[in-house]
C-alpha positions as CSV (number, residue, x, y, z in Angstrom):
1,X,123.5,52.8,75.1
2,X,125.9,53.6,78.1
3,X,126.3,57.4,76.1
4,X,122.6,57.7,76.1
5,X,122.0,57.0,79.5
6,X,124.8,58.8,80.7
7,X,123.5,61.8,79.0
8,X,119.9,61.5,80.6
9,X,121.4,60.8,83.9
10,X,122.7,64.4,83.2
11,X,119.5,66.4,82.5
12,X,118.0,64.6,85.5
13,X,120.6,65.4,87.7
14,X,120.9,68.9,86.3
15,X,117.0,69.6,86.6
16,X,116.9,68.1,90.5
17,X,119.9,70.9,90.9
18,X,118.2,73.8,89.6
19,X,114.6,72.9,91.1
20,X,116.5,72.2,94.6
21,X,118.4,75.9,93.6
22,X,115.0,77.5,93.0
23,X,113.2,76.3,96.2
24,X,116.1,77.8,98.2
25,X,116.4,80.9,96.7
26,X,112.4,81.4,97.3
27,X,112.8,80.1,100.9
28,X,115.4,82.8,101.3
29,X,113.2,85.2,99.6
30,X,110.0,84.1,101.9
31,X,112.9,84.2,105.0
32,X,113.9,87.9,104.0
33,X,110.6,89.7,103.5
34,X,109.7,92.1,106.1
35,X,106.8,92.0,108.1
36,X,103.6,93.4,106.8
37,X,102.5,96.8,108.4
38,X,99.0,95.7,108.5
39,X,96.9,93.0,108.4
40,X,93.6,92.1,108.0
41,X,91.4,89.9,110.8
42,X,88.4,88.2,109.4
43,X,85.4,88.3,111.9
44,X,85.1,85.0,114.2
45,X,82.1,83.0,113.8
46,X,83.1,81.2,110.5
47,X,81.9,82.5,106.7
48,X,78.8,85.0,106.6
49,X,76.4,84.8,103.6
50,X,75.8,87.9,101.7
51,X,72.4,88.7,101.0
């Protein structure tokens, strides 16, 4: 039993890792990317229905 659990605690540990890996790396990513040379303004007033 201890063997079994030990090896679970394992895969769980080593998931958290590489989740907690991946959210850094796209933070980073997200951090690094230049800003956009345009952007686009929707009008003010709220949604407008298309006839």
């Amino acid at each position: 039993m201890r063997a079994w659990h030990a090896m679970w605690l394992t895969l769980i540990n080593q998931a958290i890792a590489d989740l907690n890996r991946r959210e850094a790396e796209r933070d980073e990513g997200q951090r690094r990317r230049p800003a956009p040379e345009w952007t686009i303004e929707h009008a003010l007033g709220g949604p407008h229905e298309i006839i």
